[in-house]
C-alpha positions in Angstrom: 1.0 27.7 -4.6 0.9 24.2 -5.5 1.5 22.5 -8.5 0.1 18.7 -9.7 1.1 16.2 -12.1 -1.7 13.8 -13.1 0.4 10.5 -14.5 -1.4 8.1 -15.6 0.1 4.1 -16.7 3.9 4.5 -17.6 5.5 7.6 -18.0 6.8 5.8 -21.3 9.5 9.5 -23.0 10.6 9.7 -19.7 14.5 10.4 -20.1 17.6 9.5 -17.6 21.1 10.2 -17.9 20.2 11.7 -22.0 18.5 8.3 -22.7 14.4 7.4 -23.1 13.9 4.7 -20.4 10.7 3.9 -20.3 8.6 3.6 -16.9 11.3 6.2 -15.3 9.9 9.4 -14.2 12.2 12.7 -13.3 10.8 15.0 -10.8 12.2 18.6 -9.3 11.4 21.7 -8.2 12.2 25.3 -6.3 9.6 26.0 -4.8 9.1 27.2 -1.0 9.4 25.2 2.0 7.6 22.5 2.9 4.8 21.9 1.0 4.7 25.1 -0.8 7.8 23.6 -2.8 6.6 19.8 -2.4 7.4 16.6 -4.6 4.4 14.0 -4.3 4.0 11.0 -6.7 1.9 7.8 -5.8 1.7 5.3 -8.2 -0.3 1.9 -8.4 2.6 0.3 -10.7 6.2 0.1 -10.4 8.0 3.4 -10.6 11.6 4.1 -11.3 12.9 7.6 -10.7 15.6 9.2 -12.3 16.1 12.2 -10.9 15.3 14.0 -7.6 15.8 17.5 -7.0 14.7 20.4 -4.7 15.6 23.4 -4.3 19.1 24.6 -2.5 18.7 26.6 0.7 15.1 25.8 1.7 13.8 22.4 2.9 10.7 20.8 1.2 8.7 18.1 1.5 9.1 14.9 -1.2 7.3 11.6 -1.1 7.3 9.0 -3.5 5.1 6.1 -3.0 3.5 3.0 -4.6 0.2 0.7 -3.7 -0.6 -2.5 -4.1 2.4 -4.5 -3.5 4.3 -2.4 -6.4 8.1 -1.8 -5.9 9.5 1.7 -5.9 13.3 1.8 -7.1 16.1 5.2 -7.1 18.1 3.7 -10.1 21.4 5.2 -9.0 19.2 8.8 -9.2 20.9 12.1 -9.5 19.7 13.6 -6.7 20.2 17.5 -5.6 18.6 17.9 -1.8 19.3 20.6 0.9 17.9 19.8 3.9 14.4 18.5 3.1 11.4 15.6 4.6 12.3 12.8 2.0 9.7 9.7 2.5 10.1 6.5 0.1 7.3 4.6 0.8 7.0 1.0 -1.0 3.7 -0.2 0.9 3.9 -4.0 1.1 6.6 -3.8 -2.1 10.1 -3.2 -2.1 11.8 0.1 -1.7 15.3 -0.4 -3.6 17.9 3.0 -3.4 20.6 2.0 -6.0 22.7 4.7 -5.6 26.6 4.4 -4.9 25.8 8.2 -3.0 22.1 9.1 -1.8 22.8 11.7 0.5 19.9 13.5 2.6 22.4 16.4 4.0 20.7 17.6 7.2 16.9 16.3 6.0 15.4 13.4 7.0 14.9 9.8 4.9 12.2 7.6 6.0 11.9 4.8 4.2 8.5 2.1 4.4 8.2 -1.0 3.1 8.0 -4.7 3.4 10.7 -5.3 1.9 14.3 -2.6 1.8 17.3 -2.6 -0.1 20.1 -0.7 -0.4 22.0 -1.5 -3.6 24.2 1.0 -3.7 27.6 -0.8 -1.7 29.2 0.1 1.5 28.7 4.2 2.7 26.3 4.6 0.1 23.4 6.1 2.4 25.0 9.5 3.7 23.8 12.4 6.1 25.6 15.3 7.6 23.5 14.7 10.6 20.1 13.9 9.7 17.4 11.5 10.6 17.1 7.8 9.0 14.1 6.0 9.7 13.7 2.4 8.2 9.9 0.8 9.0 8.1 -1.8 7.7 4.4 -0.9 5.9 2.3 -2.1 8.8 2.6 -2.0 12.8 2.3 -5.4 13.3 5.4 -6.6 11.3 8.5 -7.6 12.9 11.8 -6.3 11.9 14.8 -8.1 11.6 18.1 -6.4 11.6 21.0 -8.7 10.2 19.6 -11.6 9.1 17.2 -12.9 6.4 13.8 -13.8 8.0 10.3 -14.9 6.4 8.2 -12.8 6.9 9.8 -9.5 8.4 11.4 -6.6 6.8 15.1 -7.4 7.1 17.5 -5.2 6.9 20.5 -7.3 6.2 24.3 -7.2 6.7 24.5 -5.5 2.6 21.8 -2.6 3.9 23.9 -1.6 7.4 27.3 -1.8 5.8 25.5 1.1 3.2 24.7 3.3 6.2 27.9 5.7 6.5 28.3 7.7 9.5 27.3 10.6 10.1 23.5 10.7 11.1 22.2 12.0 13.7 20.1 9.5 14.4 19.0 5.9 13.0 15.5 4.1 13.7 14.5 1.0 13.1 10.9 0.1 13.3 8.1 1.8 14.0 7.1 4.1 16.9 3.9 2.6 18.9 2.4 5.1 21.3 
């Protein structure tokens, strides 16, 4: 079955690497495949996560999300997955992954937002051929790969040189049919 956490304003005794931070929230679990074993947290306020873990030898689903403009950031997470659906979405925020190694294995990352950044330093995105899908929150914004542009989700020079081979497959933007 499922399980649910109902979090309400700031997961303020949250701990991360042995230390209270407050607004950071760790989540996990075992659980079956898919959405039997499924990670899903929406919050209308910024949300740090800690920790992200799933269990090894069965793919699940997780999704993190905020509303509202609010940013979602992996603070250099310690993250265990095997092969799962990973989506981070930011809505019109930012979706910041700060880790120096956040590595989907064979699963698939999608990240949306208005805004992405990958903090972590060159290679620090990995996949042993999985998907990467990078969108913006809305059809009808552009997408600029590169560069710095008003008004478009860039995905500068700093967020490429973090992809390290090794996926199977990269999109950029969305998919109109």
């Amino acid at each position: 079955g499922r399980a649910g956490w109902d979090v309400g304003g700031a997961c303020g005794g949250a701990s991360v690497g042995g230390k209270n931070v407050a607004g950071a929230l760790a989540g996990s679990t075992d659980g079956g495949a898919g959405a039997a074993g499924e990670i899903q947290i929406t919050s209308a306020e910024a949300l740090t996560v800690g920790t992200l873990a799933t269990g090894v030898g069965v793919a699940q689903t997780v999704s993190l999300g905020t509303t509202g403009g609010a940013n979602l950031t992996l603070s250099n997470t310690t993250e265990t997955l095997s092969g799962d659906t990973v989506t981070l979405n930011g809505s019109t925020g930012t979706v910041t992954i700060a880790n120096t190694t956040f590595d989907v294995g064979a699963g698939s990352l999608t990240v949306e937002a208005d805004e992405i950044d990958f903090a972590g330093g060159a290679n620090s995105i990995q996949s042993a051929g999985g998907t990467l899908t990078l969108q913006p929150s809305a059809a009808g914004v552009s997408v600029s790969v590169g560069a710095t542009v008003t008004g478009t989700l860039d995905i500068g020079t700093t967020d490429i040189a973090a992809l390290q081979d090794g996926f199977a497959s990269i999109i950029i933007g969305r998919y109109r049919h």
